[in-house]
C-alpha positions as CSV (number, residue, x, y, z in Angstrom):
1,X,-279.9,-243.6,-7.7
2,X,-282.1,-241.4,-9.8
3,X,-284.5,-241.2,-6.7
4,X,-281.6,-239.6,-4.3
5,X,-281.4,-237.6,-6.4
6,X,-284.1,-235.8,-7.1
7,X,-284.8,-236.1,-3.6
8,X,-281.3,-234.3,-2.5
9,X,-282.3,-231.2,-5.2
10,X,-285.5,-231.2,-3.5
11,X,-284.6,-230.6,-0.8
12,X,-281.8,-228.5,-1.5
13,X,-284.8,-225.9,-2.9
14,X,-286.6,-226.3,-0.1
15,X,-283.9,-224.5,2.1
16,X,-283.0,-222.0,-0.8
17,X,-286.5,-221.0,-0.3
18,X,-286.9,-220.9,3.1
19,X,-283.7,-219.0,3.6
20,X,-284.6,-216.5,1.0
21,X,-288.1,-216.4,2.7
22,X,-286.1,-215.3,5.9
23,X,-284.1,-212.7,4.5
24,X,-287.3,-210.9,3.1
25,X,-289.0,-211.4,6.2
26,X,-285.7,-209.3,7.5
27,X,-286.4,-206.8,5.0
28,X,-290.2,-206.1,5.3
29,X,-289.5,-205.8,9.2
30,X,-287.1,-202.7,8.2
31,X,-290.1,-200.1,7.6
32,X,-292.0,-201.2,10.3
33,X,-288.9,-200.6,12.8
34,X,-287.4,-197.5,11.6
35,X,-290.4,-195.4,10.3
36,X,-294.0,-196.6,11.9
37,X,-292.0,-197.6,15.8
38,X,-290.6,-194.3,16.1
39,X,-293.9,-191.9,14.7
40,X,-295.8,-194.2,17.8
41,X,-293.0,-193.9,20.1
42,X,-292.6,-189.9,19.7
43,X,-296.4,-189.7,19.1
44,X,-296.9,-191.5,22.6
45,X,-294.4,-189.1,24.2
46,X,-295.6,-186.1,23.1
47,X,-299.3,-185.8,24.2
């Protein structure tokens, strides 16, 4: 019973902290999108 358990809040924070891991991933993509894409995008364009 005990085993279940601890087993079931195991893995219960192994998904917490995979889906948090996804949601920063989300985040740290944001910069890389909206401010280094676009200087190589318009920097590529331009000369």
């Amino acid at each position: 019973m005990l085993h279940a358990q601890a087993g079931d809040v195991r893995e219960a924070q192994r998904r917490e902290l995979i889906e948090t891991g996804a949601r920063k991933e989300v985040v740290m993509m944001m910069p890389v999108v909206f401010l280094i894409l676009p200087v190589t995008v318009v920097t590529g364009w331009v000369t």
